[in-house]
N, C-alpha and C positions, 0 to 999 in steps of 0.2 A: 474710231477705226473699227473695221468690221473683221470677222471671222476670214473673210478672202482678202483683204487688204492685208492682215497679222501674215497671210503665207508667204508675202512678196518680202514682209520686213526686214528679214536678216540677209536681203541678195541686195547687191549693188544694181545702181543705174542700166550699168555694163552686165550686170549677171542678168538682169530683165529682159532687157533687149535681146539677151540670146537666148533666155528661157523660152519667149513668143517667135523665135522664130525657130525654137527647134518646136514648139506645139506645131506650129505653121506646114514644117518638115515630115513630121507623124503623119498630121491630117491627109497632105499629100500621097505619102505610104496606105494611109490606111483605105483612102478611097479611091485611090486610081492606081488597077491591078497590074495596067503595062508600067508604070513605074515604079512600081513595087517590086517587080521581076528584074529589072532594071538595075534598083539599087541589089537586089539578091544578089546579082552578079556581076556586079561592080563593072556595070557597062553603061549609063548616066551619059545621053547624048550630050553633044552642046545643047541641042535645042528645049532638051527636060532641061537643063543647068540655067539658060534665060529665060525660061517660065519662073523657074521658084524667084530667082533674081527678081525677075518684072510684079511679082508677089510679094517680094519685102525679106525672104531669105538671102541673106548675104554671104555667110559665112563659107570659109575654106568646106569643101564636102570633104575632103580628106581629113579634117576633126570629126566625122563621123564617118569614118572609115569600118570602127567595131563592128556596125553593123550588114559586113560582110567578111571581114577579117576573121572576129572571134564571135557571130551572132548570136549559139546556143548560150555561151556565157554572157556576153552583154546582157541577155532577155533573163537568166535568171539572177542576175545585179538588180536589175529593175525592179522585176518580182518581189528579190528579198527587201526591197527598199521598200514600195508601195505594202508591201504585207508585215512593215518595222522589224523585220528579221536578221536587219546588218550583223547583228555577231553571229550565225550559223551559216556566215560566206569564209571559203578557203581562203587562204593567203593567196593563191592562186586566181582568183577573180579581182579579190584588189589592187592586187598588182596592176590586171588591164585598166581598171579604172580610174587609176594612178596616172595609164599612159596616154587615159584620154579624156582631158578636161571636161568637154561638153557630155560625156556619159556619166562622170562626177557630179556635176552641176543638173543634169538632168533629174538622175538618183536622188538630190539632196530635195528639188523638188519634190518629187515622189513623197518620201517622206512626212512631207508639211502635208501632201493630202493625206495621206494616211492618220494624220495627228488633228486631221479636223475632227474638231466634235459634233458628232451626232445629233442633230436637232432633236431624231425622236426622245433619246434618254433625255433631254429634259424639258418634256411636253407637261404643260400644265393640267391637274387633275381638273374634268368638269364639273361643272358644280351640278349638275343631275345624278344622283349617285347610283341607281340605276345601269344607267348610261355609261360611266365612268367605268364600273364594274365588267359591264359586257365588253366594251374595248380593251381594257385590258387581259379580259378571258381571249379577244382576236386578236390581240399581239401575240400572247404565248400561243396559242395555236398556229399562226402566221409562221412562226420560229418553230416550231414543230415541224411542220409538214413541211417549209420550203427550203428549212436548212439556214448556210448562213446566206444568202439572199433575203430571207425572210428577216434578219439583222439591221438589212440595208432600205426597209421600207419607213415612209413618213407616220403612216396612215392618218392620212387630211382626216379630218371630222365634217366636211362640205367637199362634193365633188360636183361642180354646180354645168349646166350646159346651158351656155347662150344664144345655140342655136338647135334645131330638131335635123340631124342628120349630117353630112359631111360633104362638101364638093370635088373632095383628094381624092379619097377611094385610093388609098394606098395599097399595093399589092399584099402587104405584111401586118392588114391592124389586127391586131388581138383581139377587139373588140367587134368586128367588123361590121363599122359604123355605117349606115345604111345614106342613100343621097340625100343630099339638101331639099330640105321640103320646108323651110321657113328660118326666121331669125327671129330673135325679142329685139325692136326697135327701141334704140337707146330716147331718143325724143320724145314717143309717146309711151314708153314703158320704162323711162326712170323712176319715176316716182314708184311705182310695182315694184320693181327690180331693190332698190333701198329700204323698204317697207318691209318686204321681205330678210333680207341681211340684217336689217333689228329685229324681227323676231326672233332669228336664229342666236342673236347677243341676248336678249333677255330668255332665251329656253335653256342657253348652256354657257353661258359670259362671252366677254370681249376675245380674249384670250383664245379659250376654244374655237369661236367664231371666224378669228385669224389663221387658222389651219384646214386651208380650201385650196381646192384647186377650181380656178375658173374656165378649163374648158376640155375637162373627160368627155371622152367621148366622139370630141370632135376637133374642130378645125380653129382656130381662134380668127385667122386670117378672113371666116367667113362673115361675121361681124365687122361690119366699117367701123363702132364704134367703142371695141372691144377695149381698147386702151382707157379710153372715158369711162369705161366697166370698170378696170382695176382704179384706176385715181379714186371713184364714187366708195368703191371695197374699202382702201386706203384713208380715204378719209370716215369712215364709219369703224373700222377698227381696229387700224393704225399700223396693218398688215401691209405688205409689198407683195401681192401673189406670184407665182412661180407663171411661164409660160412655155407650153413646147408645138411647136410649127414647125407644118412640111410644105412652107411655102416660103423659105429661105431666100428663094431668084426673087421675088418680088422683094427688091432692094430698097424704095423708100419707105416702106412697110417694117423694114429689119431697119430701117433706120430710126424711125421714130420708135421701135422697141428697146435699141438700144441709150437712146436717150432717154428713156423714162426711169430705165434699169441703170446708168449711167451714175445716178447720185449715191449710187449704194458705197461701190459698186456689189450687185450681184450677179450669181452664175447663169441667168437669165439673158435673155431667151435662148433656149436648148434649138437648137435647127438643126431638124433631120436631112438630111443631104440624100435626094433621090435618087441622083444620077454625077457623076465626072464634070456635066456641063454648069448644073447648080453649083457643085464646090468650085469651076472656073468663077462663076458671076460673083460669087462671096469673096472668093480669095479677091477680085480682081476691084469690088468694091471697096473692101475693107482692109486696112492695115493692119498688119498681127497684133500691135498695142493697142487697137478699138477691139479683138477679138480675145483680149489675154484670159478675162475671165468665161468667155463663151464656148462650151462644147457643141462641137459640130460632132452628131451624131449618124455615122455611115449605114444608108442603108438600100442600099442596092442592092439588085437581086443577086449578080453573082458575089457580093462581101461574102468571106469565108464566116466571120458569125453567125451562132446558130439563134436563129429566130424563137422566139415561144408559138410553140405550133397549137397555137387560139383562133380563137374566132375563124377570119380568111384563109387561117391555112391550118387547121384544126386537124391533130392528127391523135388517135386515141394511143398516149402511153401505157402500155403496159406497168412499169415501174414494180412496185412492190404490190400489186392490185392481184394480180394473179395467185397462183398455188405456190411458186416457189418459195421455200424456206433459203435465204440469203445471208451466208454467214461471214464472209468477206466484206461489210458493207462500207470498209474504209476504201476500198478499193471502185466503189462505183463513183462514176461521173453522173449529177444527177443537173439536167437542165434546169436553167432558172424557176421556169413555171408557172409564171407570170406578169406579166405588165402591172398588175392595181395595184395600187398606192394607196387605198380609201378605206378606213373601216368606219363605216359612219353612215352618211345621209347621201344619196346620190338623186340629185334634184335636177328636174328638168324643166327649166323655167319657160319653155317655149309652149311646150304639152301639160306641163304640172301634173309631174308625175315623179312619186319618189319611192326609191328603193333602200332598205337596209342592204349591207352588202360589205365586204370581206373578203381582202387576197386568199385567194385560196389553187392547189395545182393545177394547171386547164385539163379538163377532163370533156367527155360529152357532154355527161352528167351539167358540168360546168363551165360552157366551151370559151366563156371570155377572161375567165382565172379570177373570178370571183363568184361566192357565196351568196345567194340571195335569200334574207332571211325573213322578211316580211315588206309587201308594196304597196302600195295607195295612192290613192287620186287628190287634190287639193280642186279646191273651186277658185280661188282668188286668193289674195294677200290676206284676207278676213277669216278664213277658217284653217289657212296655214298651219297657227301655233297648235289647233286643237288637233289638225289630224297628224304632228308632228309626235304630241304628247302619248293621241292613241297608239304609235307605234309601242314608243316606249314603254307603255303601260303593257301591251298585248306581245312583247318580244322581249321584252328581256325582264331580266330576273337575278334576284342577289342569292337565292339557293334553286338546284334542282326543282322544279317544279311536280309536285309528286303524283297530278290527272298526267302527266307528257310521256310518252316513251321515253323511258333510259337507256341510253346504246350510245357507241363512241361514234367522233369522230369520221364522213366515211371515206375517207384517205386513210384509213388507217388499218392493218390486218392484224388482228388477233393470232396469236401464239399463248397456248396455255403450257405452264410451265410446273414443275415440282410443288415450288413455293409458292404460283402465285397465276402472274402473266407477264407476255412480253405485247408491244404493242409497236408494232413496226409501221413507220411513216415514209413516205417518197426518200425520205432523206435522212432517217436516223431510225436508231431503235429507243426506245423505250423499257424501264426494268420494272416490274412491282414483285413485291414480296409481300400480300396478304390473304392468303390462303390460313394461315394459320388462326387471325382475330376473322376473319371474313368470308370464308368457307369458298363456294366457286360464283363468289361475286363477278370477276371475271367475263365467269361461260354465261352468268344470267345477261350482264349489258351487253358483252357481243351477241346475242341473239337476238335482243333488239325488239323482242314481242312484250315486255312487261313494262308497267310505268314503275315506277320509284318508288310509290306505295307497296305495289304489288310484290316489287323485288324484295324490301324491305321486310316486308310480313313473314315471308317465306323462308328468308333466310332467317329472320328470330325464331318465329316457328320451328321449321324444317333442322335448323341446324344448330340452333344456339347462341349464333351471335349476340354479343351487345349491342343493341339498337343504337348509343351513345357513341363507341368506336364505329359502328357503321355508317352512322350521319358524319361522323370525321376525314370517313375516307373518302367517303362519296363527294364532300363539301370539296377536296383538294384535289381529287378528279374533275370537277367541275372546275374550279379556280382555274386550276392550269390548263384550262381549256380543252380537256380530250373529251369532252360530253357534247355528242351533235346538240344544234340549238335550232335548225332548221324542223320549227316545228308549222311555220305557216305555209302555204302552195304546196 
């Protein structure tokens, strides 16, 4: 039994069937806005009431009444349920939940996702140590700058693309993936395509190598033989990869995904939902118990969800970039930030071309929300591992580099303080207090003009410091990731 099988464990036969068909219920809500308004005001034609019916929703609507009755409270039930906050609800909200079963049973769900465990906390070290070290210097910075979204990322070590550009061309991609100019033909580039995936097991293990995403960037649907992709993955390193498609309507296509995903079961395949008409052909294909583990992901133009404004729809945030000093900063809402999921290898098997690279805030600077920190060319399957290793060798690093510039982070604004610095990010502040062993180490890395040597010299020199506490502070400024690393392009 799997991690999403254990959620379903402690619900009855009867509690499942209504749990899929109040998902079923949401999905409805969430994607089709005249029904949404609808339920707001408890005006639910006949003819909305035998759609859901003709869909697999059966149950009385009047067991979910709350959701126009008491809505503010039902929604922060939810909340406190999905965020495990049940005991800071009033007796006053229990009580409604008391009065309505299915917001009970909804809530208790909730819960069980909330109490899933996190793949990334317990991601196997790689055995490049290297390698292992800079990933996790871009997890703690990921959790820095994005906040707690930055919590909720995998970061794959392979984000691989099967094809060179996209046929969707979605309104909303972060990435804003350019048209279909080719694919890697599974027939006469499997053997290429395999060859590859073991090099990638013998540069950083089995394990590591299981932690890919097979189609950033693009489209999965664009490959005919994309599924025969993952089984080839699957059997070389015993991984199940993840899939997400915006090409949902194409119903035997979502069918043979979910039978592949089926043995797990896993939360796979994610389907973005373009339009009202796509979540008709799904709903109308698929039974809630074939979708129980599937998010249908809403993304229409007019959904109230706020988009990450990357790539397609790139808008430069201001945030904490500017002059202002921000002292309130529990009180800001800070957008996600980005889409990437990857700190690691971004390979494009079609071009053979690969990028270092790391979720980071979308900015100009960085308009797809991610960091690129060194890129290269491969020629074939033959010279892969070597130009994999020059990465490594030539980016990353187990201390400060002391030829490189030393300067933080550039999401990040400098604030100097009494004691020390403050170092404010998109989404948090930062405290130090070493002004007193470390003089205004501080002011010398946010200026950003001296290497590590240089700063180093100057401050022993100049001020006195202990070179010994110096290299201590400097090594846990780097550790915890607040030392830019962007030292190639």
């Amino acid at each position: 039994m799997n991690e999403y099988e254990k959620m379903y464990e402690s619900f009855t036969e009867n509690e499942i069937n209504q749990l899929v068909q109040l998902k079923r219920f949401f999905e409805r809500i969430d994607g089709d806005i005249t029904f949404r308004e609808a339920v707001t005001k408890n005006e639910i034609t006949p003819a909305q009431k035998e759609r859901l019916k003709s869909t697999g929703v059966t149950f009385d609507l009047q067991d979910v009444a709350f959701l126009w009755e008491v809505p503010d409270k039902a929604c922060a039930y939810m909340i406190a349920m999905l965020k495990n906050r049940a005991d800071q609800l009033n007796p006053e909200i229990w009580e409604i939940a008391d009065r309505y079963p299915l917001l009970k049973l909804w809530g208790r769900h909730l819960q069980k996702i909330c109490s899933c465990p996190c793949k990334y906390d317990s991601l196997p070290v790689p055995q490049n140590k290297k390698f292992a070290a800079w990933r996790k210097r871009r997890i703690a910075a990921t959790k820095s700058e994005l906040g707690a979204f930055g919590y909720q990322i995998s970061h794959a070590v392979f984000a691989f693309e099967l094809s060179d550009g996209c046929s969707v061309g979605c309104w909303f991609c972060s990435f804003a993936a350019k048209k279909l100019k080719g694919i890697l033909d599974y027939h006469t580039r499997r053997d290429y395509f395999r060859r590859i995936i073991q090099h990638c097991i013998d540069l950083f293990g089995k394990e590591q190598a299981a932690l890919a995403l097979p189609y950033y960037c693009s489209e999965p649907h664009d490959n005919p033989n994309y599924i025969d992709f993952l089984k080839d993955y699957e059997e070389l390193t015993g991984a199940v990869l993840c899939t997400s498609t915006a090409v949902g309507d194409d119903i035997p296509w979502v069918r043979q995904l979910l039978d592949y995903y089926m043995k797990g079961p896993y939360p796979w395949p994610r389907l973005s939902v373009l339009s009202v008409d796509m979540l008709d052909k799904i709903h109308d294909a698929f039974s809630p118990r074939e979708l129980q583990y599937i998010q249908l992901l809403m993304q229409m133009k007019e959904h109230p969800r706020q988009k990450v404004a990357g790539g397609r729809i790139l808008k430069e945030i201001d945030g904490l970039r500017g002059e202002r000093d921000i002292k309130n900063r529990e009180e800001l809402i800070i957008p996600q930030g980005s889409i990437s999921c990857a700190s690691g290898f971004h390979i494009n098997l079609v071009n053979k071309t690969i990028q270092l690279f790391s979720p980071c805030f979308t900015s100009k600077k960085w308009p797809y929300g991610y960091r690129v920190f060194d890129e290269a060319v491969y020629t074939d399957e033959n010279d892969f591992p070597e130009v994999i290793q020059a990465m490594v060798e030539r980016s990353m690093f187990l201390s400060p580099p002391p030829d490189k510039p030393l300067r933080f982070r550039d999401d990040m604004v400098f604030r100097p303080t009494e004691e020390g610095f403050d170092l404010l990010t998109p989404s948090q502040r930062h405290y130090f207090k070493s002004r007193e062993k470390c003089g205004p180490l501080g002011e010398l890395i946010a200026a950003g003009e001296s290497t590590y040597a240089q700063i180093t010299g100057r401050l022993v020199k100049e001020h006195g410091v202990n070179p010994v506490v110096l290299r201590t502070v400097v090594q846990k400024l780097f550790d915890d990731g607040f030392i830019d690393e962007v030292y190639c392009g």
